[in-house]
C-alpha positions as CSV (number, residue, x, y, z in Angstrom):
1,X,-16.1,17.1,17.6
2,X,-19.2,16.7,19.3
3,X,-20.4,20.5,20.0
4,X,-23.3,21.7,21.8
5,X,-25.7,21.7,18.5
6,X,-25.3,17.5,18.6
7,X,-25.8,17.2,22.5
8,X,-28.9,19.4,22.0
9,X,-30.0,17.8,19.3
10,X,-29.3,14.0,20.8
11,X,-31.5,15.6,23.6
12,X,-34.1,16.0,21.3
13,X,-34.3,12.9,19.7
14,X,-34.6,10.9,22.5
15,X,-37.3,12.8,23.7
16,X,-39.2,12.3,20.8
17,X,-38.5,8.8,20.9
18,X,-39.7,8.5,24.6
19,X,-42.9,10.4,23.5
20,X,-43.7,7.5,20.9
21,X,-42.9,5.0,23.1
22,X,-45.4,6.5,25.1
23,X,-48.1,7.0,22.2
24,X,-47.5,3.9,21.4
25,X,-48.1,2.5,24.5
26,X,-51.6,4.6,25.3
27,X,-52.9,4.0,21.3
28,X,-51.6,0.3,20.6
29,X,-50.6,-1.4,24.2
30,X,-53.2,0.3,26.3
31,X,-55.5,1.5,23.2
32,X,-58.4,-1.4,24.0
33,X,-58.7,-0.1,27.8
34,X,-59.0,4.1,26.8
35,X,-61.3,3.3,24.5
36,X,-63.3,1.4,26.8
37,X,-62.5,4.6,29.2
38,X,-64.0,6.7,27.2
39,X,-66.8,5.0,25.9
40,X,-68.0,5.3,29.9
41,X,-67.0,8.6,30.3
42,X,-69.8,9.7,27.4
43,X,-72.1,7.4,27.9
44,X,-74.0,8.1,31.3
45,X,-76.6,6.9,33.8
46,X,-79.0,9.4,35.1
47,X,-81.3,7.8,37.8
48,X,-84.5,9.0,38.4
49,X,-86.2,8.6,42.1
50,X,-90.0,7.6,42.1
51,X,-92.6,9.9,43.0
52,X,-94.1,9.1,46.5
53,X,-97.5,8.1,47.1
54,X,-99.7,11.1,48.5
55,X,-101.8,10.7,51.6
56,X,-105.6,11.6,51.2
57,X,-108.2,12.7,54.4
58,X,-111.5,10.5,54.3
59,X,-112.8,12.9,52.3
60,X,-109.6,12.9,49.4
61,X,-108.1,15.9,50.5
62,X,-104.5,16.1,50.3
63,X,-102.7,15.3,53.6
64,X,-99.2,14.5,52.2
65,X,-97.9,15.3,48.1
66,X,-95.0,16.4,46.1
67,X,-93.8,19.7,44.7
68,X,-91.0,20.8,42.2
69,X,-87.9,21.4,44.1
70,X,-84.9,23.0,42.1
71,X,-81.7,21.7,42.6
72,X,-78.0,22.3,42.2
73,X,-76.3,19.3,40.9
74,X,-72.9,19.0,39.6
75,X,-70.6,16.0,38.4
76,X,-66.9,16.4,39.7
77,X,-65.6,14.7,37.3
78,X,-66.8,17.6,34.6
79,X,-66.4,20.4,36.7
80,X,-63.1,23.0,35.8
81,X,-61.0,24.8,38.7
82,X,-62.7,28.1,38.3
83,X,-66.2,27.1,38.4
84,X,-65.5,26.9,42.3
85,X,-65.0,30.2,43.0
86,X,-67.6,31.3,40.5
87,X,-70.9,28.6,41.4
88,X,-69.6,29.4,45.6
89,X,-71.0,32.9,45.3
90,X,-73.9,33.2,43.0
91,X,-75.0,30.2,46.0
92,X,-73.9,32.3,48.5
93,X,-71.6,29.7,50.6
94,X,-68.0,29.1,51.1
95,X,-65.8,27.5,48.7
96,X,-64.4,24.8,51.3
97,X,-68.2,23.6,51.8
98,X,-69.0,23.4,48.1
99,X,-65.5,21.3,47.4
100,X,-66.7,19.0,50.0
101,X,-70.1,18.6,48.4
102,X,-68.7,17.7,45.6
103,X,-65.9,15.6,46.8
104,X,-69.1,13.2,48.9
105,X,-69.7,9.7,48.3
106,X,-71.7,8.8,45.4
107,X,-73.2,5.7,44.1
108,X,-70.9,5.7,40.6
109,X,-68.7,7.6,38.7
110,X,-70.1,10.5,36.7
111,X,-73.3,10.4,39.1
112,X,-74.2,13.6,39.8
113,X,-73.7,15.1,43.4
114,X,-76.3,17.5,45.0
115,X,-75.1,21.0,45.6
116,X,-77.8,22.8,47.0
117,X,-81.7,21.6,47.3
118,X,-85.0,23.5,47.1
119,X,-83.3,26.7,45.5
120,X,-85.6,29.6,44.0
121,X,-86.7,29.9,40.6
122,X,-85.1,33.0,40.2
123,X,-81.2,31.6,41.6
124,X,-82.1,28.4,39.4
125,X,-82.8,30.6,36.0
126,X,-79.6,32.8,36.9
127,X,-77.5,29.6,37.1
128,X,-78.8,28.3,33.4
129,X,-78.0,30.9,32.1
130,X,-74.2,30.7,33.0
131,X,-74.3,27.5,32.0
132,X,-71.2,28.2,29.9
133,X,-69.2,29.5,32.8
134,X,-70.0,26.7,34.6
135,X,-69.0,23.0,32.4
136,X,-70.7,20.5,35.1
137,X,-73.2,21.9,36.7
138,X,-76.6,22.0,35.9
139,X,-80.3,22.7,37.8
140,X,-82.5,19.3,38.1
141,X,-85.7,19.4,38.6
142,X,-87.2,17.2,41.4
143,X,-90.0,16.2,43.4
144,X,-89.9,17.0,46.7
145,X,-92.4,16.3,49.9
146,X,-95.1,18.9,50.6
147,X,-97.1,18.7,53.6
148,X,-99.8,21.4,52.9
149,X,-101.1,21.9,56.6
150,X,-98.4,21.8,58.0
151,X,-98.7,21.1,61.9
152,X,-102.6,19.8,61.5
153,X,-101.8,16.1,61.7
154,X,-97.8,15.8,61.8
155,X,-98.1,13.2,64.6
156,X,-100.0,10.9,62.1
157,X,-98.5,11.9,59.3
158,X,-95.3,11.9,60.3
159,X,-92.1,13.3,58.8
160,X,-88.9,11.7,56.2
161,X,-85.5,11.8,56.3
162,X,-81.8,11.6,54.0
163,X,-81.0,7.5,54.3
164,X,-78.1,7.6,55.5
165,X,-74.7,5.9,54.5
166,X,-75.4,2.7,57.2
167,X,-79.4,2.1,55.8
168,X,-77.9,3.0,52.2
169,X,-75.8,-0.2,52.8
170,X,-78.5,-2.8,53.4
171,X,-81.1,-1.3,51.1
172,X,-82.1,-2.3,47.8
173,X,-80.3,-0.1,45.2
174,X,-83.6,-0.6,42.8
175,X,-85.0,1.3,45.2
176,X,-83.1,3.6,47.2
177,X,-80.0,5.9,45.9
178,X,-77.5,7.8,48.1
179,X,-79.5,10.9,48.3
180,X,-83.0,9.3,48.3
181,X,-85.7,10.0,51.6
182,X,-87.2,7.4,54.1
183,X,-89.5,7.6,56.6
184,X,-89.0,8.8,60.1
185,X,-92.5,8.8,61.7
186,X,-95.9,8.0,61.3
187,X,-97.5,7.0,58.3
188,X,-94.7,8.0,56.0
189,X,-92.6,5.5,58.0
190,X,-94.6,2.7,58.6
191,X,-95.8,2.8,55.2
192,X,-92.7,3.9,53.5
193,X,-92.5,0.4,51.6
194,X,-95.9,1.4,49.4
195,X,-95.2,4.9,49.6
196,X,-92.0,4.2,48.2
197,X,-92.4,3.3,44.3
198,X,-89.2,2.3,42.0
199,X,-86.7,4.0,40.7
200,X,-86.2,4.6,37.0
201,X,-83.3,6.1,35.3
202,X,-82.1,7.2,31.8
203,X,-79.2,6.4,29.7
204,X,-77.7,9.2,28.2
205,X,-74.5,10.4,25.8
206,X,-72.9,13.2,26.3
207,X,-70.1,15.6,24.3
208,X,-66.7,16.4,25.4
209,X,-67.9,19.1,27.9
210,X,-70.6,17.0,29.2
211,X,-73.4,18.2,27.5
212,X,-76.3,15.7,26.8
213,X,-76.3,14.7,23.3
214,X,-78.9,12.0,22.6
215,X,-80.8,9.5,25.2
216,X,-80.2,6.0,24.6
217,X,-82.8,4.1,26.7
218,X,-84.6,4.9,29.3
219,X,-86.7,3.5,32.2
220,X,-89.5,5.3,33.8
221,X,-89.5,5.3,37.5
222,X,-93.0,3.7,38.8
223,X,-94.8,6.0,41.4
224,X,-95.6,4.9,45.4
225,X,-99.1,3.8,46.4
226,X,-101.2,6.2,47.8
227,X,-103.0,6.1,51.1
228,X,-106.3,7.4,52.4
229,X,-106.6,7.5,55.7
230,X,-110.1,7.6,58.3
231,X,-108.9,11.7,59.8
232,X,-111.4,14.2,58.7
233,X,-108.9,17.4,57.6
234,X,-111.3,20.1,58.7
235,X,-112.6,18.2,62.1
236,X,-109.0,17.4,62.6
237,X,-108.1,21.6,61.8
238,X,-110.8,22.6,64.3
239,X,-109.5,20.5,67.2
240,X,-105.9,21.2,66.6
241,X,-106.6,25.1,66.9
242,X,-108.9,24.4,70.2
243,X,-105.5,23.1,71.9
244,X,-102.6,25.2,70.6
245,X,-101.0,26.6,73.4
246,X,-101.5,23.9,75.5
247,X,-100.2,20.4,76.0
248,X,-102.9,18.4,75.5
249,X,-104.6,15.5,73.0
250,X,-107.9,14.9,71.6
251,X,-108.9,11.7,69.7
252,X,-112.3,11.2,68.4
253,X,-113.5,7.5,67.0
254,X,-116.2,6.8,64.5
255,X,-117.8,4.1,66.3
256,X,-119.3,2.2,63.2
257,X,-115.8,1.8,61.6
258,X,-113.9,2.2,64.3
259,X,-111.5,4.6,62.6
260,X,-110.4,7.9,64.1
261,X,-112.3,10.9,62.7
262,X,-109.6,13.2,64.8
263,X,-106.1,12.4,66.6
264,X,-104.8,15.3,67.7
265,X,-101.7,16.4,70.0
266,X,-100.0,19.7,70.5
267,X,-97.6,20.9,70.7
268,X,-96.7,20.0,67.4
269,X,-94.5,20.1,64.5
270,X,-94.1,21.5,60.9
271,X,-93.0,18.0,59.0
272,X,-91.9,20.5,56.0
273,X,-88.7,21.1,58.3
274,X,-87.7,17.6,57.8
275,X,-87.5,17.8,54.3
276,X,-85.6,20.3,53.0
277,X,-81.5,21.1,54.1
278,X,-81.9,24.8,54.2
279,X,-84.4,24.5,57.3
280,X,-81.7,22.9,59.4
281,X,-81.9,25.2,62.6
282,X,-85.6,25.1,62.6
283,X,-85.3,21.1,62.7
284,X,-82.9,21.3,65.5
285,X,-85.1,24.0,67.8
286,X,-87.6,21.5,67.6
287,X,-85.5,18.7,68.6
288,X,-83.9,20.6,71.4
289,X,-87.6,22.3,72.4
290,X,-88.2,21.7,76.1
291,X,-91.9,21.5,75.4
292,X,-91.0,18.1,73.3
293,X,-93.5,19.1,69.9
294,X,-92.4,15.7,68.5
295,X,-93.9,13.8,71.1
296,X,-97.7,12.1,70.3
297,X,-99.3,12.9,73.8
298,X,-102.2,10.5,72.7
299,X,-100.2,7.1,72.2
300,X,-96.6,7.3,73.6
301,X,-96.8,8.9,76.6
302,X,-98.7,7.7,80.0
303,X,-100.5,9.6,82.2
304,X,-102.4,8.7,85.9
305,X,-105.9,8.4,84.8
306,X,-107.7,9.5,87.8
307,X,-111.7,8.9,88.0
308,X,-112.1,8.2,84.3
309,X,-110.5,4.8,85.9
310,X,-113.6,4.5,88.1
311,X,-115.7,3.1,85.4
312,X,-112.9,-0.1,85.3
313,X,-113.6,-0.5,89.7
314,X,-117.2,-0.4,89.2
315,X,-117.4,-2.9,86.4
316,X,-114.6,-5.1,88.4
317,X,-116.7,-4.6,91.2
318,X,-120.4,-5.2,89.5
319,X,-119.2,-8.4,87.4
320,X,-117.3,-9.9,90.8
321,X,-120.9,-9.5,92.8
322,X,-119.2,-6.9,95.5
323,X,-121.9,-4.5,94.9
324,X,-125.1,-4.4,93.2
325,X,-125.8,-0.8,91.4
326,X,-127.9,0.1,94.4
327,X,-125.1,-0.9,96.8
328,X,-125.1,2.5,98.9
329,X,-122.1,4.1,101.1
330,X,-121.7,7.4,103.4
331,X,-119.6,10.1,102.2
332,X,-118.8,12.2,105.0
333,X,-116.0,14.3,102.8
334,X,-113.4,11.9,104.1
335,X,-111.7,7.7,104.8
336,X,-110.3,5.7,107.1
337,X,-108.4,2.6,107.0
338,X,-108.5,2.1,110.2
339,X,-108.1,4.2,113.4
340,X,-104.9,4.7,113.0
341,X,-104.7,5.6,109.5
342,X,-104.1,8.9,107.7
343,X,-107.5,9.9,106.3
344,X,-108.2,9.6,102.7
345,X,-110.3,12.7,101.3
346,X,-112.7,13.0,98.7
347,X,-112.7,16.1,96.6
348,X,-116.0,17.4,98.2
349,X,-114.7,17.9,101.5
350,X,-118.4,18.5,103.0
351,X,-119.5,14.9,101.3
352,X,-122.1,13.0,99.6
353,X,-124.0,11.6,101.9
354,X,-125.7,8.2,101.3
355,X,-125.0,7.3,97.8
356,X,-125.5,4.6,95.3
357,X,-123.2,3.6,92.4
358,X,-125.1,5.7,90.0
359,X,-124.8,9.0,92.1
360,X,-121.3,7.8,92.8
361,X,-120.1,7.8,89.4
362,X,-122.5,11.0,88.6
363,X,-120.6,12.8,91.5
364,X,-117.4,11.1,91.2
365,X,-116.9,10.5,94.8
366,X,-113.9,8.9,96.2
367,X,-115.1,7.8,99.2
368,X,-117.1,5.3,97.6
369,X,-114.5,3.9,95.7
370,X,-112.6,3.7,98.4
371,X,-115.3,1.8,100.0
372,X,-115.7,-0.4,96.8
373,X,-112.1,-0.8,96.8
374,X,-111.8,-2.8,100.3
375,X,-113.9,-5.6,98.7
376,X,-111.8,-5.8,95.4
377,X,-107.8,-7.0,95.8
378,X,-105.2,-5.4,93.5
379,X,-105.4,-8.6,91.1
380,X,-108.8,-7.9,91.0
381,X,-109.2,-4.6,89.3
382,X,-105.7,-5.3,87.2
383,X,-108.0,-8.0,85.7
384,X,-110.6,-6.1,84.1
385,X,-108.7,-3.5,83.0
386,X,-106.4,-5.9,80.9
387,X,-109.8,-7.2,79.9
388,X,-111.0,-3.1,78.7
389,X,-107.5,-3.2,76.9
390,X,-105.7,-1.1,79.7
391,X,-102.0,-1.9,79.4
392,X,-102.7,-3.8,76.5
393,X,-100.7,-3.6,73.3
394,X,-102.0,-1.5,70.9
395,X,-102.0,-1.6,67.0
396,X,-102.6,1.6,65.6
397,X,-100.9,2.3,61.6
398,X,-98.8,4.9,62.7
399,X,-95.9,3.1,64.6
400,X,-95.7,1.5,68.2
401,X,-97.5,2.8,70.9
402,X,-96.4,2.9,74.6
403,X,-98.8,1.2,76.4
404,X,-99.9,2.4,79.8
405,X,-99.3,0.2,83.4
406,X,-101.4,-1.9,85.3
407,X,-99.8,-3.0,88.7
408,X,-100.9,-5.7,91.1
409,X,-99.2,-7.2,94.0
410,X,-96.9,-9.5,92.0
411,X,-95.3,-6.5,90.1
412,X,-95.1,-4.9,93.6
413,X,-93.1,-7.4,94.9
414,X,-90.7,-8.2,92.3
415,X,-89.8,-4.5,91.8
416,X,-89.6,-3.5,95.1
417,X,-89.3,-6.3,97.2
418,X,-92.5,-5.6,99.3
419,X,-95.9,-6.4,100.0
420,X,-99.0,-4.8,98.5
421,X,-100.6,-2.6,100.9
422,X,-104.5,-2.4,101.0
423,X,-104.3,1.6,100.9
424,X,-102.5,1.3,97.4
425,X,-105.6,-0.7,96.4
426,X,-107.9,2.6,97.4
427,X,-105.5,4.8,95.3
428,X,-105.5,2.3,92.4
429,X,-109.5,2.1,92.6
430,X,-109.7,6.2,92.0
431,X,-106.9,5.8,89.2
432,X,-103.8,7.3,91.4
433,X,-100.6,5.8,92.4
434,X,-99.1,3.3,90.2
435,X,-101.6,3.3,87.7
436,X,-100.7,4.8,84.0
437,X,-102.3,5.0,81.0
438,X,-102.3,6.6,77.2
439,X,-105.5,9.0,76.3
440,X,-105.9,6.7,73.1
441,X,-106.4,3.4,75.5
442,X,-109.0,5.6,77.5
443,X,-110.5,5.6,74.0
444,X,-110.6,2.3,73.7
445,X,-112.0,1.2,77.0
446,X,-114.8,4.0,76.1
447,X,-115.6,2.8,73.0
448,X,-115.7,-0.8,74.4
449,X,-118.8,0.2,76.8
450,X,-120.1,2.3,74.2
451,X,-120.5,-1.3,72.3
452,X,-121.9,-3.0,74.5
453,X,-118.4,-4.7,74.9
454,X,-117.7,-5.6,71.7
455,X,-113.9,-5.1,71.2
456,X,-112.6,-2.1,69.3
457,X,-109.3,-2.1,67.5
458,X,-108.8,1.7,66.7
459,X,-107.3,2.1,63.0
460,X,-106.5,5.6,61.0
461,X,-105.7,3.8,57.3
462,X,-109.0,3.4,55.3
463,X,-110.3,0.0,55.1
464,X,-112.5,-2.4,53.1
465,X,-115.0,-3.1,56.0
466,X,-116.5,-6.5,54.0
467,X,-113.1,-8.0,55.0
468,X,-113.2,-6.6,58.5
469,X,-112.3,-9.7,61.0
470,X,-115.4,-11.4,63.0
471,X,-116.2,-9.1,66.4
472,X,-115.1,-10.4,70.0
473,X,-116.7,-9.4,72.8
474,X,-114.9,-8.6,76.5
475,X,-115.5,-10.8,79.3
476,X,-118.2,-8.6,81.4
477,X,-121.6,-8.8,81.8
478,X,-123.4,-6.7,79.5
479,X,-126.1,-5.9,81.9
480,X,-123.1,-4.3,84.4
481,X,-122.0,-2.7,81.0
482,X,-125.7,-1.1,81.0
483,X,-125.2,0.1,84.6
484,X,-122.0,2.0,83.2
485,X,-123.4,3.1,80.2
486,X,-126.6,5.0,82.5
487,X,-124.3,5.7,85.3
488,X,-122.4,7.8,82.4
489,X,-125.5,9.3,81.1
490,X,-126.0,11.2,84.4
491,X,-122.4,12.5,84.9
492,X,-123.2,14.8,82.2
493,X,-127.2,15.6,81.8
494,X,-127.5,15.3,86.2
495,X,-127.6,18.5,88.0
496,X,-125.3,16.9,90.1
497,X,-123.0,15.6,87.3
498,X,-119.4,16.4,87.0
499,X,-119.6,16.7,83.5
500,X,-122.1,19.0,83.3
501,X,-120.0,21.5,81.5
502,X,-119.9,19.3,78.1
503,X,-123.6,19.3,77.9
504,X,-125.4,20.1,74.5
505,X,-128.0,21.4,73.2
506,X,-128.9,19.2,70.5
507,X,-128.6,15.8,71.7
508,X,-127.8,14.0,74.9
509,X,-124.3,12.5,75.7
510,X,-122.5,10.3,78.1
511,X,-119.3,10.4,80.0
512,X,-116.9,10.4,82.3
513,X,-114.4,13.4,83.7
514,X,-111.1,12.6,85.8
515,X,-108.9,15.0,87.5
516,X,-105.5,13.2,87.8
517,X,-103.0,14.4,90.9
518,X,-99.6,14.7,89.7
519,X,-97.7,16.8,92.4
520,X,-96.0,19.0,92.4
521,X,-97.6,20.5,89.7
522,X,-101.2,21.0,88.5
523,X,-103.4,17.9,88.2
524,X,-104.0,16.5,84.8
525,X,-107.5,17.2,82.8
526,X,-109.5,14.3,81.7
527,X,-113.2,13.5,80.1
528,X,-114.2,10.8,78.5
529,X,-117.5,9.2,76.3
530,X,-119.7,8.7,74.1
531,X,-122.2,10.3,71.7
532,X,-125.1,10.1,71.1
533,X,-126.4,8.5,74.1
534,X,-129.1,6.4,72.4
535,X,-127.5,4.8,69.0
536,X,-123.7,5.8,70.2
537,X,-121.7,7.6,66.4
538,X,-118.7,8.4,68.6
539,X,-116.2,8.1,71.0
540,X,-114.5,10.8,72.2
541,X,-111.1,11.3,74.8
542,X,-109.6,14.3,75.8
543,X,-106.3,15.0,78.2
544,X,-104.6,18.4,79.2
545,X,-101.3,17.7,80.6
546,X,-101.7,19.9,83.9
547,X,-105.1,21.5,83.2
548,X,-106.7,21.0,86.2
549,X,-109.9,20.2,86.9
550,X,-111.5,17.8,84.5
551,X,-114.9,18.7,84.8
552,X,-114.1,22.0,83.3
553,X,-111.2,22.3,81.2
554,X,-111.7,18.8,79.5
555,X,-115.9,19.2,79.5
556,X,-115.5,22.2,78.2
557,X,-113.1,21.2,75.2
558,X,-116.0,18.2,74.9
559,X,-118.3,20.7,74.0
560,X,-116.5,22.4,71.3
561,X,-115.5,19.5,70.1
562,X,-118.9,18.5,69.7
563,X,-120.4,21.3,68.2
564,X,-117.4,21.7,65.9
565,X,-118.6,17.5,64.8
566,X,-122.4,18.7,64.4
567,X,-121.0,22.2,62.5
568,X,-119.2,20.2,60.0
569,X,-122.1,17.0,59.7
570,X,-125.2,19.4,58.8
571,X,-127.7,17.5,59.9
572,X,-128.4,16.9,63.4
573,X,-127.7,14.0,64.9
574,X,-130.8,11.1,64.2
C-alpha cells in the first residue's frame, strides 16, 4: 500500500535528482563558461585618468594645476542590500539618489561608479574605517582641477566640464572614460588635446568580497603638456581689482612680442565652480546672472567705438589726399548738411574755432570729422579699417572671437533695401551708427600705428620668437602713420588734450579717448595707446560698458594701469 512515508519520500528523491541534474549541468555542461565567469569577476580593470597639464604666467607661476580630490566610488556589482541605507547617511543624501548613482552607465562591468566627488578628509577617513560594513565601496584618490586665483584670468583660462554620454561616444576611449573632464572655454578648451595626457590603468585580482589581492600589470597613465602663457599674474591681479564692480575690459600688449601682458574682463567667474558636483547652484547663478560673468567683454562682444575711430577717418582721409595735416576747418559747436538738415553737434557746444587735424584729434572735435567725412564715401573709410584689422578675423589661443562690423553702402542695401545716406557717412566718420567693434581689435589697430604699421597678430600662449613668421606691413603711408602717431602724442601731454587725465609722471604717452553714445543709457568709456611715446613697450585698450565720458573714466583707469606696469617693472622706463 503506498502510504504517505513513500509519497514523501518519492518527493524527495526526485528532488534530489532534479538538483544533480542541475549540478551537473552548472559544473560539467556549463562548467567551461562559470569558470570563465568567474575568472572575470576576480580579475579587474582599474583605469587611471592622466594628470592634466598645468598652465604657468610668463613668469611660471601657477595659473591652472591639480589637487587631491576624495572620492566615493563603489562597484554595484559588490555592493550588499544594507550598505544602501548605511553609505546614504554617513553621505548625507537620499537613498533613491545613491541607487541611481550606482545603477548609471559605466564603461564595463565591475568598473567602479562615482558616488560622491571632492568629499573631506574627515567623511573620507570615517568611510575607511567602515570598510567592513560597507563590501564595495571604497575612497579613491584623484586629481582634480585647481584654479588658484580664482576669478584673476577665468576668461583666458577658461573652465572644464563632465563629457557627456554623446562626446563619450565619438571619443577615443585611450583617452577619455565616462567620468573623465573636457574643456569648456578658453585655454583649457582649445588646448584640451595637450592638456589632455593618456590614460593608464591597472590590472588587479580581487577575493570573494572584492578586496584587492595582488596587481597583475599595470600601465602608468602619461601626464598632459603644460602651457605657459604671455599674462603677467600680478599685472593681470592689479587690473582685474581696478574694474570689479564694473563692466568693463582692459588688455595690455607687449609690443616687442606681441603677447598680452594683461587681458582682463569683469564681471567674471570662479572656474573652480565648474569643476566640482557639489557647487552646482553656484554654477547655475552664474549662468542665469543678468550681469552675464561668463561673457569676455574684450573679444566676443562689440561695442560703437566712438572717437577712438577717428584715428581710422584721418588716416583714410590723409593716405586718400583729402586733407593734408594742416588742412583746417571751423568749429562753431555745431553741422549742417545742408539748410535743411537737422544740425549735427560737437560735444563742445561753444566750439573750436579754426582747427587743424592735430588740434582736431587733440580736442576730439566732431565737427571736423564731419567736415572730413564729406570728402571720404562710406567705401572709403570701410577700406582702411579692414586694412587696421577692424572687422577682421581674429586669431587669439583662447577660442573664436566675434569680430566687430564695418558697414558700407553695399551692406546697406542688401540688408535694408536702401541707399546710403551721406549723414550716415558723418556718424560712421566719429565711430557712431552702424559701426561696431571689440576692445581687443581697438588693440590691434593701436598697436599697428604704434609699429609704424607693421601688422600685429595679438597671441597669449608663449612662443619661440626665432620661428616667428616674416612681418607685413599695412597698406598706409607711414609718413600719415607719423601724423597719427604725434597727433596722439598731444591728446594726452596738450593742455587741450582729452586725455589729459592719463598723463604720467615719469614718461610721456600717446593716445586716444572715445566716448561712445549708446541711448538710452550712458555712453560707453573708451581710451586707447601707446607707451612710451619714443621707443613704444606697450599698447594699451580700455572699455567701460556705460562709463561715460572717456576722457575720464577710461584716462583715468590708463593711469593706474600704468603706474601699476612701472610698480611691478622697477626700473623706469628707458
Amino acid at each position: 500500500m503506498f502510504t504517505r512515508f513513500h509519497f514523501f519520500q518519492a518527493f524527495v528523491f526526485l528532488m534530489l535528482a532534479v538538483l544533480g541534474l542541475g549540478l551537473f549541468n552548472t559544473q560539467v555542461v556549463r562548467g567551461h563558461y562559470f569558470y570563465e565567469l568567474s575568472k572575470r569577476n576576480h580579475i579587474r580593470l582599474i583605469p587611471l585618468e592622466a594628470p592634466r597639464g598645468r598652465v604657468f604666467d610668463r613668469m611660471n607661476r601657477l595659473l591652472a594645476t591639480n589637487r587631491a580630490s576624495y572620492n566615493v566610488v563603489a562597484i554595484p556589482e559588490d555592493v550588499t542590500p544594507e550598505v544602501y541605507p548605511l553609505l546614504a547617511k554617513l553621505l548625507n543624501m537620499p537613498e533613491r539618489d545613491l541607487r541611481l548613482r550606482m545603477s548609471a552607465g559605466r564603461e564595463y562591468p565591475f568598473a567602479p561608479a562615482i558616488i560622491r566627488e571632492d568629499v573631506t578628509q574627515e567623511l573620507a577617513f570615517k568611510i575607511e574605517e567602515r570598510q567592513p560594513e560597507l563590501p564595495g565601496v571604497s575612497i579613491r584618490v584623484d586629481g582634480i582641477r585647481y584654479y588658484p586665483y580664482g576669478e584673476t584670468a577665468s576668461h583666458v583660462i577658461g573652465y572644464i566640464g563632465a563629457v557627456t554620454q554623446n562626446e563619450y561616444q565619438n571619443l577615443d576611449h585611450d583617452r577619455y572614460g565616462m567620468d573623465s573632464m573636457v574643456g569648456r572655454a578658453g585655454i583649457e578648451k582649445v588646448f584640451d588635446e595637450s592638456l589632455r595626457g593618456w590614460r593608464g590603468g591597472e590590472q588587479i585580482e580581487v577575493n570573494a568580497r572584492g578586496q584587492r589581492v595582488q596587481v597583475l600589470s599595470d600601465r602608468k597613465p602619461e601626464p598632459g603638456e603644460d602651457i605657459k602663457l604671455t599674462i603677467d599674474l600680478e599685472f593681470q591681479k592689479r587690473i582685474m581689482d581696478m574694474i570689479k564692480g564694473q563692466h568693463a575690459s582692459i588688455a595690455v600688449l607687449d609690443l616687442e612680442t606681441n603677447g598680452l601682458l594683461a587681458l582682463a574682463s569683469a564681471p567674471a567667474y570662479d572656474p573652480n565652480i565648474f569643476v566640482s558636483p557639489a557647487t552646482s547652484d553656484q554654477r547655475m547663478a552664474v549662468l542665469k546672472d543678468q550681469n552675464s560673468p561668463l561673457l569676455d567683454r574684450g573679444i566676443n562682444a562689440a561695442y560703437p567705438p566712438g572717437s577712438v575711430f577717428k584715428l581710422v577717418t584721418a588716416l583714410a582721409a590723409l593716405d586718400l589726399g583729402k586733407i593734408t595735416p594742416e588742412t583746417r576747418f571751423s568749429c562753431k559747436g555745431s553741422f549742417r548738411l545742408g539748410p535743411k538738415s537737422k544740425p549735427a553737434h560737437c560735444w563742445f557746444k561753444a566750439g573750436h574755432g579754426s582747427i587743424n587735424l592735430y588740434e582736431a584729434l587733440e580736442r576730439s572735435c566732431n565737427v571736423y570729422f564731419f567736415n572730413v567725412a564729406k570728402r571720404l564715401s562710406p567705401e572709403d573709410i570701410a577700406h582702411y579699417a579692414h586694412e587696421l584689422g577692424l572687422g577682421e578675423p581674429m586669431r587669439l589661443e583662447i577660442g573664436r572671437l566675434a569680430p566687430g562690423f564695418i558697414p558700407d553702402s553695399t551692406w546697406k542695401r542688401a540688408k535694408f533695401h536702401q541707399p546710403w545716406f551721406q549723414g550716415e557717412t558723418l556718424n560712421m566718420a566719429i565711430g557712431q551708427g552702424y559701426v561696431l567693434v571689440t576692445p581687443l581689435e581697438i588693440l590691434r589697430l593701436t598697436s599697428i600705428i604704434a609699429k609704424n604699421g607693421q601688422v600685429v597678430e595679438p597671441h597669449i600662449v608663449a612662443t619661440d620668437r626665432s620661428v616667428m613668421p616674416e612681418k607685413a606691413h599695412v597698406a598706409i603711408q607711414e609718413q600719415n602713420l607719423d601724423v597719427i602717431r604725434r597727433a596722439m602724442l598731444q591728446v594726452v601731454e596738450s593742455e587741450y588734450g582729452t586725455g589729459q587725465l592719463a598723463r604720467v609722471d615719469f614718461e610721456k604717452l600717446a593716445g586716444k579717448t572715445g566716448t561712445a553714445q549708446a541711448p538710452p543709457n550712458k555712453s560707453h568709456s573708451w581710451m586707447t595707446g601707446f607707451f612710451p611715446y619714443k621707443d613704444p613697450k606697450l599698447a594699451f585698450v580700455v572699455f567701460v560698458e556705460h562709463g561715460g565720458s572717456g576722457g575720464i573714466t577710461s584716462a583715468r583707469l590708463v593711469k593706474q594701469v600704468l603706474e601699476t606696469w612701472r610698480e611691478l617693472h622697477a626700473a623706469p622706463v628707458a
